[in-house]
KOLLODO-856717 format. One record per residue (C-alpha): residue in one letter; x, y, z. Coordinates in Angstrom, 1 decimal, padded with zeros to 4 digits. Example, Ala and Ser with C-alpha at 12.3 -4.5 7.8 and 13.67 -1.06 7.14 Angstrom:
2
<node resn="a" px="012.3" py="-004.5" pz="007.8"/>
<node resn="s" px="013.7" py="-001.1" pz="007.1"/>
REM end
This chain:
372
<node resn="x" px="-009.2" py="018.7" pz="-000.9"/>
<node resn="x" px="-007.2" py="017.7" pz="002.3"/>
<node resn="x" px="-010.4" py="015.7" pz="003.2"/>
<node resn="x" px="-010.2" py="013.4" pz="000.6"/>
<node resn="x" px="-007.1" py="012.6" pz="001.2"/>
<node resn="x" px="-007.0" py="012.2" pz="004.5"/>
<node resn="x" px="-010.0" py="009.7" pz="003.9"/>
<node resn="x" px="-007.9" py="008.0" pz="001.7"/>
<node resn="x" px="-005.6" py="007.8" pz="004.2"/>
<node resn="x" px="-007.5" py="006.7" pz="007.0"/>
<node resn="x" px="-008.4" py="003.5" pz="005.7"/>
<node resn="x" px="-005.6" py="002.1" pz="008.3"/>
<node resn="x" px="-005.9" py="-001.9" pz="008.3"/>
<node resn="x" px="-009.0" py="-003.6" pz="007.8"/>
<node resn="x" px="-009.9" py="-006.7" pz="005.2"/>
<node resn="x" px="-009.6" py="-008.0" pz="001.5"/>
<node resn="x" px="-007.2" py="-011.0" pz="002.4"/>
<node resn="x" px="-005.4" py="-012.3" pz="005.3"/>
<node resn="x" px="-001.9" py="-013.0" pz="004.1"/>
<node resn="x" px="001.3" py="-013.7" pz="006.4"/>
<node resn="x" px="004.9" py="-013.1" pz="004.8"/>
<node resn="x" px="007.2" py="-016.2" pz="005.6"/>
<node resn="x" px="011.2" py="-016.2" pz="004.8"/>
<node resn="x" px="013.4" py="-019.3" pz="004.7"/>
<node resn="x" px="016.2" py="-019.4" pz="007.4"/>
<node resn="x" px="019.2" py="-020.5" pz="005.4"/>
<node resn="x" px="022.3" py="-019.1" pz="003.0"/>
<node resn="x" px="021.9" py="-016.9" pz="000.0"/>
<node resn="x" px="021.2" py="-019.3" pz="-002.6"/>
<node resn="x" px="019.3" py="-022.7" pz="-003.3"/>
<node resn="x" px="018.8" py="-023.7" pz="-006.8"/>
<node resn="x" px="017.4" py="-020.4" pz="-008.0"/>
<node resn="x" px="020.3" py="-018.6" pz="-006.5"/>
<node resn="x" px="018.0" py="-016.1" pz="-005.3"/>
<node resn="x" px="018.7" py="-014.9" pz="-001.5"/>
<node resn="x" px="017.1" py="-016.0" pz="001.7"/>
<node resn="x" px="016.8" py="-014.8" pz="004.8"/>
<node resn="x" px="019.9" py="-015.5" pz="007.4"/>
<node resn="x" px="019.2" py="-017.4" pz="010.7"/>
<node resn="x" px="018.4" py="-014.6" pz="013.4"/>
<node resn="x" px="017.8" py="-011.9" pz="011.1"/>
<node resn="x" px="015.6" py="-009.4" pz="012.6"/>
<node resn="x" px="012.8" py="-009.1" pz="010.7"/>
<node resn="x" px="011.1" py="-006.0" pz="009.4"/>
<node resn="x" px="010.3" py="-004.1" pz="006.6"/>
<node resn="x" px="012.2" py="-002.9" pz="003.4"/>
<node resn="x" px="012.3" py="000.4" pz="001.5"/>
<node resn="x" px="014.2" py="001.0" pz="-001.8"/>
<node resn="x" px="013.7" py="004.8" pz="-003.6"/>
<node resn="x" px="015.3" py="005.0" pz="-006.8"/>
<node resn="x" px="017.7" py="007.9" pz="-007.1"/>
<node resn="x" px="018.8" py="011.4" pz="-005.3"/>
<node resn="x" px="018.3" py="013.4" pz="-008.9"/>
<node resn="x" px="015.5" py="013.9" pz="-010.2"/>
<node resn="x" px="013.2" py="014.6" pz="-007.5"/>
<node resn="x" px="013.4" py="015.8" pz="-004.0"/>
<node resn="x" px="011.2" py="013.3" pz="-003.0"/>
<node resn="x" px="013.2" py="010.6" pz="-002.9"/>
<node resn="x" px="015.5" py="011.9" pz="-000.9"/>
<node resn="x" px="013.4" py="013.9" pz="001.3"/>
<node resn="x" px="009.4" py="013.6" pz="001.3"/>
<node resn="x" px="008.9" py="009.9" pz="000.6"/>
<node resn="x" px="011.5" py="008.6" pz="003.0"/>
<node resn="x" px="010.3" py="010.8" pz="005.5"/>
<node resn="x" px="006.6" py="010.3" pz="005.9"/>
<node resn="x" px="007.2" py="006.5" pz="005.2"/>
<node resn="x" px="009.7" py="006.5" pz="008.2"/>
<node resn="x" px="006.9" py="008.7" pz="010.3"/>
<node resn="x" px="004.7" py="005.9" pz="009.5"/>
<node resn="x" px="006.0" py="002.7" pz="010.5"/>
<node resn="x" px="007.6" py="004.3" pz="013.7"/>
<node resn="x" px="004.4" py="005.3" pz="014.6"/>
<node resn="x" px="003.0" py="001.6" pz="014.4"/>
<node resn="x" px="006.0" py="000.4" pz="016.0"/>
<node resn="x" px="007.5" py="-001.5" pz="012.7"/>
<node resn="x" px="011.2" py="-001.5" pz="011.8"/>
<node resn="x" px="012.1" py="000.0" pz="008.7"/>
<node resn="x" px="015.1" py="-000.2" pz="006.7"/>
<node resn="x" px="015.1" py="002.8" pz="003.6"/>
<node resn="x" px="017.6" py="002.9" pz="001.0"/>
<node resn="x" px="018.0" py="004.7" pz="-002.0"/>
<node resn="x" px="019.5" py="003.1" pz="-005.6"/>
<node resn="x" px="021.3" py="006.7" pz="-006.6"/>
<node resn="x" px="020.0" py="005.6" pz="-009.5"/>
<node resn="x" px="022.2" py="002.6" pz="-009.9"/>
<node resn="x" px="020.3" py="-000.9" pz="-011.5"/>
<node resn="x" px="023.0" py="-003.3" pz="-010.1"/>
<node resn="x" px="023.0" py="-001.2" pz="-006.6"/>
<node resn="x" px="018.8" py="-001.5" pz="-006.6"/>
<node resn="x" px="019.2" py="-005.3" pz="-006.6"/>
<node resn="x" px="022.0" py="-005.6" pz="-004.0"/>
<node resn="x" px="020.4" py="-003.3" pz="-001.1"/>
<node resn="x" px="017.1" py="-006.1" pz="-002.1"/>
<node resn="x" px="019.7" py="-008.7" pz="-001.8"/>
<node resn="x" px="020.8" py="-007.6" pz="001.6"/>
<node resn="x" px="017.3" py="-006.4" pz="002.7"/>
<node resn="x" px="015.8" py="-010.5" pz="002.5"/>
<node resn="x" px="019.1" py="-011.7" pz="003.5"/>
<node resn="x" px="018.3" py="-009.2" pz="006.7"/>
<node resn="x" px="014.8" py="-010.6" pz="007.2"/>
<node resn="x" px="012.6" py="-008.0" pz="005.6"/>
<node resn="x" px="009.4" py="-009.4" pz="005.3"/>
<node resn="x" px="007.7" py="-006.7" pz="003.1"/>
<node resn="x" px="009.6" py="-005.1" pz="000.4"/>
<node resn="x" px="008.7" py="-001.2" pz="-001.1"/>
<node resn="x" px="010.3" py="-000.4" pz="-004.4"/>
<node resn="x" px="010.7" py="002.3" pz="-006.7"/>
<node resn="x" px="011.9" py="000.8" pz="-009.5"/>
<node resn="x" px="014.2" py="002.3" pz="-012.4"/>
<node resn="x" px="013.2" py="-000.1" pz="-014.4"/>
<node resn="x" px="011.2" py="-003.2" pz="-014.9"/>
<node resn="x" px="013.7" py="-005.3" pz="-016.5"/>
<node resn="x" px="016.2" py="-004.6" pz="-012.7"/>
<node resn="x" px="012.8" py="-005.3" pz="-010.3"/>
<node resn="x" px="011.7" py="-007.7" pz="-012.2"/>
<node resn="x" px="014.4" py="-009.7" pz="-010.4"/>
<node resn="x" px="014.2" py="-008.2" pz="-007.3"/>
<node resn="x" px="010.4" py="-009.2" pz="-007.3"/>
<node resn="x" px="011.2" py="-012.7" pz="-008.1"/>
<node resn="x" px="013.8" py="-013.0" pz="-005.2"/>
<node resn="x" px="011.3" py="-011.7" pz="-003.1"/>
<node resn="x" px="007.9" py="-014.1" pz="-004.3"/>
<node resn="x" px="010.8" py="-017.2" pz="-003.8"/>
<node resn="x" px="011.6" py="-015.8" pz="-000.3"/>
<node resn="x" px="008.3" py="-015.5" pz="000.9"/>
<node resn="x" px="008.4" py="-012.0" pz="001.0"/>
<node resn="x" px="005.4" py="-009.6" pz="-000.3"/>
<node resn="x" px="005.7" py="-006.9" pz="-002.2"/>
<node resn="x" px="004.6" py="-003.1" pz="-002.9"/>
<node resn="x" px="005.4" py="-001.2" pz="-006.3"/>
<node resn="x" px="005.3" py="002.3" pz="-004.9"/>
<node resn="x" px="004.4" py="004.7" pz="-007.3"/>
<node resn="x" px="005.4" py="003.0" pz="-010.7"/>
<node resn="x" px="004.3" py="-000.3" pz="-011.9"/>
<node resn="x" px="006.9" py="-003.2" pz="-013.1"/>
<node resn="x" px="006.0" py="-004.2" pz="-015.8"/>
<node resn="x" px="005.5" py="-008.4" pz="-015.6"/>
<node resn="x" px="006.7" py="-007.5" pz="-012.3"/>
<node resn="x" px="003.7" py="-009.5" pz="-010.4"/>
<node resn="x" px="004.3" py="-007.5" pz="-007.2"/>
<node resn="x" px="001.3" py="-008.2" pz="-004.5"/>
<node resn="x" px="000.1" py="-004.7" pz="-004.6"/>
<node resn="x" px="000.7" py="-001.2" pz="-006.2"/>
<node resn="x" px="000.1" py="002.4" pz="-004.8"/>
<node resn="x" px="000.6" py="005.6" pz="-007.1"/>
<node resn="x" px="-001.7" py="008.0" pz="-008.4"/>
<node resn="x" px="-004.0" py="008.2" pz="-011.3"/>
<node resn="x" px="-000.9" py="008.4" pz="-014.1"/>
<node resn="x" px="-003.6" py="009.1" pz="-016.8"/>
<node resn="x" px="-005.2" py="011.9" pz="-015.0"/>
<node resn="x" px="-001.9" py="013.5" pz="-014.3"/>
<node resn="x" px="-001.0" py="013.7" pz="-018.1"/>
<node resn="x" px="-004.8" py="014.8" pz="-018.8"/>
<node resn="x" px="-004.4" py="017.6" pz="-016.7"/>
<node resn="x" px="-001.3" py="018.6" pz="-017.9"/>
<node resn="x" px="-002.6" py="018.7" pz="-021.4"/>
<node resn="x" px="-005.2" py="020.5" pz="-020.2"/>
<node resn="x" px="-002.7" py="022.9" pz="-018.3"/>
<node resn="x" px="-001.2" py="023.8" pz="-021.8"/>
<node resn="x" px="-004.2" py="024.4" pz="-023.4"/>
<node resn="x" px="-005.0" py="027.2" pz="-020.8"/>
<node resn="x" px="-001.7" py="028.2" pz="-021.0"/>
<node resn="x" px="-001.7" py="028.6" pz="-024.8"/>
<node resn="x" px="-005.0" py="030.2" pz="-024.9"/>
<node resn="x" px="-003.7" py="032.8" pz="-022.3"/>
<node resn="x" px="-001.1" py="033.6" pz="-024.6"/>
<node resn="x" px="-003.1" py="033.8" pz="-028.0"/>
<node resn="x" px="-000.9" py="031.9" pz="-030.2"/>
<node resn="x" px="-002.3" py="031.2" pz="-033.6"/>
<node resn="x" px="-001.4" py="027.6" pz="-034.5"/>
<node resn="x" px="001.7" py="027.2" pz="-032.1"/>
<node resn="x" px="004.4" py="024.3" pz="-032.6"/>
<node resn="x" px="004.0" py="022.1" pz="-029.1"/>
<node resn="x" px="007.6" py="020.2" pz="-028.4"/>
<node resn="x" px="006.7" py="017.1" pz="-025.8"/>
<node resn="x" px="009.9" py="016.3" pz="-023.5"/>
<node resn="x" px="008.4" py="012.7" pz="-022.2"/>
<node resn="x" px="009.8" py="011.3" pz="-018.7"/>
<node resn="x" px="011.8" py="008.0" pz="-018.5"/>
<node resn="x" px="011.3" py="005.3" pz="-021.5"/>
<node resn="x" px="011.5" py="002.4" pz="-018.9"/>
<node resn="x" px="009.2" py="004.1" pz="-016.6"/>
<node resn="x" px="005.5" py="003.1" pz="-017.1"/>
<node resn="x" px="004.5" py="005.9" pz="-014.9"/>
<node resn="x" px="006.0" py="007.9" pz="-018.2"/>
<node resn="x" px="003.8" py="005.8" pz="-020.6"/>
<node resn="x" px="000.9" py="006.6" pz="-018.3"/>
<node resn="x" px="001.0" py="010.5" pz="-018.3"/>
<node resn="x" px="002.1" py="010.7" pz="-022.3"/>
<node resn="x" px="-001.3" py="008.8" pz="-022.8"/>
<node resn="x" px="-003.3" py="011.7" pz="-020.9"/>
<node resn="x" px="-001.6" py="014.5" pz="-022.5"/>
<node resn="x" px="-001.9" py="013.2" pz="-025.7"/>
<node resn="x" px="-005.3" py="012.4" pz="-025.6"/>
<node resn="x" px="-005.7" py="016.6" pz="-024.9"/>
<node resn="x" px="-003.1" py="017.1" pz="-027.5"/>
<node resn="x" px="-003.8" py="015.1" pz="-030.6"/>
<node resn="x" px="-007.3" py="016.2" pz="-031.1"/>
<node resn="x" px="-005.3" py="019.6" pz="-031.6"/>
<node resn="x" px="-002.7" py="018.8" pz="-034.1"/>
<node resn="x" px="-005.4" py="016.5" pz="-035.9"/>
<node resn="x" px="-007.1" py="020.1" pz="-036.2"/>
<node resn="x" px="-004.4" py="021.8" pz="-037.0"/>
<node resn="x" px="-005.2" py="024.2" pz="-033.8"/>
<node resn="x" px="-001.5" py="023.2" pz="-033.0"/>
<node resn="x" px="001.7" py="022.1" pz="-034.9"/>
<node resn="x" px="003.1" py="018.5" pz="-033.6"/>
<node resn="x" px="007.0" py="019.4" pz="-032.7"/>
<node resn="x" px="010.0" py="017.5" pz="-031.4"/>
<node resn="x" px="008.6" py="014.3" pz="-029.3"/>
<node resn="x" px="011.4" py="012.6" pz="-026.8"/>
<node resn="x" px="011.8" py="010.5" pz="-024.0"/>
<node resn="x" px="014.5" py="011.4" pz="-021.1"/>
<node resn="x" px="016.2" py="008.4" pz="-020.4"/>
<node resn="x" px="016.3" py="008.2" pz="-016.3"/>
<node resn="x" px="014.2" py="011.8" pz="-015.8"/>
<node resn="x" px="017.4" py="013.3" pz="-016.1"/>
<node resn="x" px="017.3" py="016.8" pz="-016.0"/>
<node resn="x" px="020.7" py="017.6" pz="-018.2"/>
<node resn="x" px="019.9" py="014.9" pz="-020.8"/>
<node resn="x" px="016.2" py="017.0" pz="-021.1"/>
<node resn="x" px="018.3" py="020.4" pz="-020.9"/>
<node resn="x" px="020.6" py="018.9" pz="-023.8"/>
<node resn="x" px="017.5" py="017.0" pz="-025.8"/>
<node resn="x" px="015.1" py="020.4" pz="-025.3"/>
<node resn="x" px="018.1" py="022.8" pz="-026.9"/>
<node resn="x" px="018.4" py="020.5" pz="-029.8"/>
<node resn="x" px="014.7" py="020.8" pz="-030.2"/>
<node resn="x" px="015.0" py="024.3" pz="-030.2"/>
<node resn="x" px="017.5" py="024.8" pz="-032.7"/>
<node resn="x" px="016.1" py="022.8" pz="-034.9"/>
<node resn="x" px="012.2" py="024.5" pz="-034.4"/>
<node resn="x" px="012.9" py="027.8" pz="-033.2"/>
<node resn="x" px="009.1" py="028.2" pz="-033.4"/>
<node resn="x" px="008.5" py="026.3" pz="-030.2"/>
<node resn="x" px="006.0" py="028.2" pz="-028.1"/>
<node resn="x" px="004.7" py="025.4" pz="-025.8"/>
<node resn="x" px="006.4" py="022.3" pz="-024.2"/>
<node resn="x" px="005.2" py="019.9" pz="-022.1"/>
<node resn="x" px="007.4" py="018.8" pz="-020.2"/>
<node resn="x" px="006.4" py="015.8" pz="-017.8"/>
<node resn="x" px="007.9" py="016.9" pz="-014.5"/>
<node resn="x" px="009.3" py="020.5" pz="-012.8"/>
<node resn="x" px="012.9" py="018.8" pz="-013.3"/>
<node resn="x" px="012.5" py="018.7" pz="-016.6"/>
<node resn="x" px="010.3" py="022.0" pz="-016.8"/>
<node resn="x" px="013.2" py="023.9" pz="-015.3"/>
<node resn="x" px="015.9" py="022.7" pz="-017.7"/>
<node resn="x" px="013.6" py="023.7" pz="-020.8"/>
<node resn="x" px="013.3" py="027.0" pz="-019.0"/>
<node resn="x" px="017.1" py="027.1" pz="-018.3"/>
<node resn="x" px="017.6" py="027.1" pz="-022.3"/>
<node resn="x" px="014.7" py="029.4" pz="-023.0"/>
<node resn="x" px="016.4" py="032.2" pz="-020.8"/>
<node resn="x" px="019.3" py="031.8" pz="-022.6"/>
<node resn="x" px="016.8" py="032.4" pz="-026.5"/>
<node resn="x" px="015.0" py="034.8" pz="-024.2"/>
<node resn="x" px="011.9" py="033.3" pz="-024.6"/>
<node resn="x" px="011.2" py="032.3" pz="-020.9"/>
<node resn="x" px="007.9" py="033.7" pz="-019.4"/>
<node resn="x" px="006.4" py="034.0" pz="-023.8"/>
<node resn="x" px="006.8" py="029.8" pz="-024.1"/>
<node resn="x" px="004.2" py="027.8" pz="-021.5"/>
<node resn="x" px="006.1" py="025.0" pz="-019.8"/>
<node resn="x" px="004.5" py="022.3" pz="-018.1"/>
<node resn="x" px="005.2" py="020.8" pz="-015.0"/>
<node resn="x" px="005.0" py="018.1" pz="-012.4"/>
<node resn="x" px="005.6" py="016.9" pz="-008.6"/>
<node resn="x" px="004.6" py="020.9" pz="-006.8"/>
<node resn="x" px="008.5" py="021.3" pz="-005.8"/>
<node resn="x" px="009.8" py="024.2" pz="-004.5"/>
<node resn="x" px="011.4" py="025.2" pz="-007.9"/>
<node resn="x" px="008.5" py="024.3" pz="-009.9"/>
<node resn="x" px="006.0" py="026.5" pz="-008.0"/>
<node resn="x" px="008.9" py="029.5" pz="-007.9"/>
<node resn="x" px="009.1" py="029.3" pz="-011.5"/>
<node resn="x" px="005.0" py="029.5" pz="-011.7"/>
<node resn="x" px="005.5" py="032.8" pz="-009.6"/>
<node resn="x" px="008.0" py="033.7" pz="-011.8"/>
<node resn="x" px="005.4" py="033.4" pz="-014.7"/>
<node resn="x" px="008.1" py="030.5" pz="-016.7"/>
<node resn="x" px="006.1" py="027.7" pz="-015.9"/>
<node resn="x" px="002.3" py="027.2" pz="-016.4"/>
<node resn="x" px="001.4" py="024.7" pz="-014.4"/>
<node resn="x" px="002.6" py="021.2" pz="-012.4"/>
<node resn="x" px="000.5" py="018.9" pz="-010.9"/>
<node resn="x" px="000.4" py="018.0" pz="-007.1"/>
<node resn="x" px="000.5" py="014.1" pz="-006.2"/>
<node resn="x" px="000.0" py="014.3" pz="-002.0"/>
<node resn="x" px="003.0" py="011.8" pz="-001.1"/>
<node resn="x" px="002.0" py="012.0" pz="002.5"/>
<node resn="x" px="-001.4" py="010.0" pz="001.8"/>
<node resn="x" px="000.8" py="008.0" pz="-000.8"/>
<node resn="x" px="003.4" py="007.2" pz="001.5"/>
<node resn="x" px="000.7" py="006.2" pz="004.2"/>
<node resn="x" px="-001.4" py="004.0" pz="002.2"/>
<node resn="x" px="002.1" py="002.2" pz="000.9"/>
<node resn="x" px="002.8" py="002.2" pz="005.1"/>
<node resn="x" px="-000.7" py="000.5" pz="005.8"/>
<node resn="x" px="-000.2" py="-002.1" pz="003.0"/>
<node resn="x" px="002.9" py="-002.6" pz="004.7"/>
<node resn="x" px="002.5" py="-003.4" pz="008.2"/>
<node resn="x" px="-000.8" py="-005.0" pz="007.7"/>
<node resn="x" px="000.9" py="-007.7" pz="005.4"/>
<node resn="x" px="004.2" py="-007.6" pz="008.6"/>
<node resn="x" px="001.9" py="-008.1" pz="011.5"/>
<node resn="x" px="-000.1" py="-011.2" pz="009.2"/>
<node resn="x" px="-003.4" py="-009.1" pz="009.9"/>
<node resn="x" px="-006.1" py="-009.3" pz="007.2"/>
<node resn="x" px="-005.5" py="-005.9" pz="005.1"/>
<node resn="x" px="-008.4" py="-003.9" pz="003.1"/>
<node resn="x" px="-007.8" py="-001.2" pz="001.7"/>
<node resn="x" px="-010.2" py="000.7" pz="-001.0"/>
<node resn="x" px="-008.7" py="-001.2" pz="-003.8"/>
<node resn="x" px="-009.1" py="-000.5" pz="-008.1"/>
<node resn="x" px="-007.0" py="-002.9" pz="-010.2"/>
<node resn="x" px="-003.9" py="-001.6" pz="-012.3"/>
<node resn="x" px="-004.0" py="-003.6" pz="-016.1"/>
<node resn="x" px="000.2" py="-004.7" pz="-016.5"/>
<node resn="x" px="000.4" py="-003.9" pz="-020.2"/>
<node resn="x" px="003.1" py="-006.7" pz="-020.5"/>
<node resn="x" px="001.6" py="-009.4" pz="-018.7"/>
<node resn="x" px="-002.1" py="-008.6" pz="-018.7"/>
<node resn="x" px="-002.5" py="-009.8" pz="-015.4"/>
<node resn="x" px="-004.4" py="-007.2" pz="-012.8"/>
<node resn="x" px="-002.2" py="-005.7" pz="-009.6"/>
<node resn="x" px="-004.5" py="-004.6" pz="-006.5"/>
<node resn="x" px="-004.2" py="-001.1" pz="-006.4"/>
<node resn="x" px="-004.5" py="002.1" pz="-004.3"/>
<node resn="x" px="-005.3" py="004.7" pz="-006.8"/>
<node resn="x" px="-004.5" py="008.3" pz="-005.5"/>
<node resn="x" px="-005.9" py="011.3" pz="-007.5"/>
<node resn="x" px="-003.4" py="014.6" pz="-008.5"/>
<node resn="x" px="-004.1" py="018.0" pz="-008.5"/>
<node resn="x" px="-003.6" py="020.4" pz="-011.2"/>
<node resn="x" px="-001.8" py="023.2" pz="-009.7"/>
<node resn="x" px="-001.5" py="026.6" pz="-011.0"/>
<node resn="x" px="-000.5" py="030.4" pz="-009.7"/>
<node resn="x" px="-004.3" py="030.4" pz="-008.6"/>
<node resn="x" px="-004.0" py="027.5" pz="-006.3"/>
<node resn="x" px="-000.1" py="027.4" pz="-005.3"/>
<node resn="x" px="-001.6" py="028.3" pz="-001.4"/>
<node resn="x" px="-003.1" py="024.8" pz="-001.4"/>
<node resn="x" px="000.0" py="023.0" pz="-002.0"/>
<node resn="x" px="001.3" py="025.1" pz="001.2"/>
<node resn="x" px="-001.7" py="025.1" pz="003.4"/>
<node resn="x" px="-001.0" py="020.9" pz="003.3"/>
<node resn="x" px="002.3" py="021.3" pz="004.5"/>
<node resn="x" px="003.7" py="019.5" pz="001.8"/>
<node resn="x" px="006.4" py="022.8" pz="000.9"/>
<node resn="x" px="006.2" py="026.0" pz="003.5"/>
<node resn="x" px="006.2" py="029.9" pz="002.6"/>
<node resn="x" px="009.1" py="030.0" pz="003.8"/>
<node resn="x" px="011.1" py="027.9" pz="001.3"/>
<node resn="x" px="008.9" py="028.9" pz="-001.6"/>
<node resn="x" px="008.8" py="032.8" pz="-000.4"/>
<node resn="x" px="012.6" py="033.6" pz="-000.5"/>
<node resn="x" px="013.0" py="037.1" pz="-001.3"/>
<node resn="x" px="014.1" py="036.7" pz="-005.0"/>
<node resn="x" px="009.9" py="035.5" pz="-005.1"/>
<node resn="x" px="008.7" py="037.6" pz="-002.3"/>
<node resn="x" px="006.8" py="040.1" pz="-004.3"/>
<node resn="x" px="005.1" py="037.5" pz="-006.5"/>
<node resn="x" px="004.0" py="035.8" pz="-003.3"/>
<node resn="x" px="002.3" py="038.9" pz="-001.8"/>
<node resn="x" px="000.7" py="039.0" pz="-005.4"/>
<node resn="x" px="000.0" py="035.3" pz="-005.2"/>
<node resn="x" px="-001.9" py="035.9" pz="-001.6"/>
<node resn="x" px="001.2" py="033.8" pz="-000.2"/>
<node resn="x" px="002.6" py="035.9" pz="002.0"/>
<node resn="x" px="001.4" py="037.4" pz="005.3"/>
<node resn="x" px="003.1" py="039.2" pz="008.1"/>
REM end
């Protein structure tokens, strides 16, 4: 598995199309209004992650191997992060082409807020990278993320395990969605419906409570999940799109003790998502490598900085809104399950250290985690 993504990875900078980033010296403004670069400002290359909530990855993985990444080619980086803020998104991409950034990485929170900040950018000169979710009739020059279909598939397909393992006859299947204005959210509904319907159209399952989680955050899906189980007490399977979210459903089934006898879905292989797979209250998440992400967004990057020719192996990402077609580096997940949680460690993306403490220590040595 490592293989593949290191030869994903290692496509480093070779050629589809040789394109050199320009900015305009001169004052925030012109007759778009949109900001240009300031005479003298030191060019280099922006990075704007979304929020500090609902993943540690935005805070802490992404950021980190990006940062490893561009030192190591010698490219100056400025990463920010949006605290999940719309108006604070577009003024650190303000000040980031006002500050000579000639490549711009974004994580948007939604399309309407980059859709600006991509339009700034196009009349500064300045190319662009959606990282991980698309903009919808964004137009950025390039996308990286991971197969969003094939994440939602195999959660689907997680649950259907799950529920089997557990032998419920006919079981009532709540769905706690990610973010409305996130495509990526769209994208993995898509897959898990596509396992799920054929289900209820069966009636091999009962369709339950069906909600988005405006922002991915994880006490508006605590709140929307306890509704869901007030009002269908019957739940005995949710899929919820990410380990954020899986852990607030699991926070309200402890408290109707049904945690560990409801499967919960997951997604992102955090520490707390694979703890609570340990703990037998999750069934599953799904492991997206964001080293070989964060490296392929990297290459993109300095390639288009230095004004080499860039090829990378390229699919093409379909913008629902626009139709147009986005180059893009498609990365595939992993399903992830108490079976396989030593692959997520053996990549370094967590340690046994911070996934073994000793509340978990036993269900490690179970797992075949932990060694003297």
């Amino acid at each position: 598995m490592r293989k593949a993504w290191l030869a994903l990875v290692a496509f480093g900078v070779l050629a589809t199309t040789g394109v050199t980033a320009c900015t305009d010296n001169g004052d925030d403004g012109g007759s778009t209004g949109a900001p240009r670069a300031r005479s003298g400002a030191s060019e280099k290359v922006g990075v704007i992650m979304p929020d500090s909530t609902s993943s540690q990855r935005w805070t802490q993985d992404d950021p980190k191997f990006l940062k490893q990444a561009f030192d190591a080619a010698g490219v100056p980086v400025d990463i920010q992060n949006a605290d999940g803020d719309r108006a604070k998104f577009q003024e650190i991409a303000r000040t980031m082409i006002q500050d000579g950034a000639k490549v711009l990485i974004i994580v948007n929170l939604d399309s309407d807020s980059a859709r600006t900040v991509l339009s700034w950018a196009r009349g500064a000169g300045v190319k662009t990278i959606d990282y991980d979710r698309l903009s919808l009739n964004g137009g950025a020059d390039y996308y990286v993320s991971f197969d969003g279909h094939e994440v939602g598939v195999q959660q689907g397909e997680g649950l259907k395990r799950c529920l089997s393992d557990k032998g419920y006859d006919d079981p009532v299947v709540a769905e706690l969605n990610g973010s409305p204005t996130d495509n990526n959210a769209t994208l993995f509904k898509g897959g898990y419906d596509e396992v799920l319907q054929p289900m209820y159209d069966s009636a091999q399952y009962t369709k339950g409570p069906d909600q988005f989680v405006p922002d991915w955050g994880n006490e508006a899906g605590a709140a929307l999940f306890a509704q869901m189980i007030e009002q269908q007490p019957k739940i005995r399977g949710v899929l919820a799109a990410n380990d954020g979210l899986a852990n607030a459903v699991i926070g309200v089934l402890k408290k109707h003790s049904l945690n560990g006898k409801v499967p919960v879905t997951g997604q992102d292989a955090t520490v707390e998502g694979l703890q609570n797979i340990l703990a037998g209250d999750q069934c599953m998440t799904v492991y997206k490598a964001i080293k070989p992400e964060a490296q392929a967004a990297a290459a993109l990057a300095i390639s288009l900085f230095k004004g080499q020719d860039v090829s990378v192996p390229l699919d093409r990402q379909k913008d629902p809104e626009s139709g147009a077609y986005v180059p893009f580096v498609k990365l595939q997940p992993v399903a992830i399950d108490k079976t396989n949680i030593g692959d997520v460690i053996a990549d370094g993306f967590v340690t046994r250290t911070a996934v073994c403490t000793q509340k978990y220590l036993q269900a490690c040595k179970k797992a075949g985690l932990y060694k003297k």
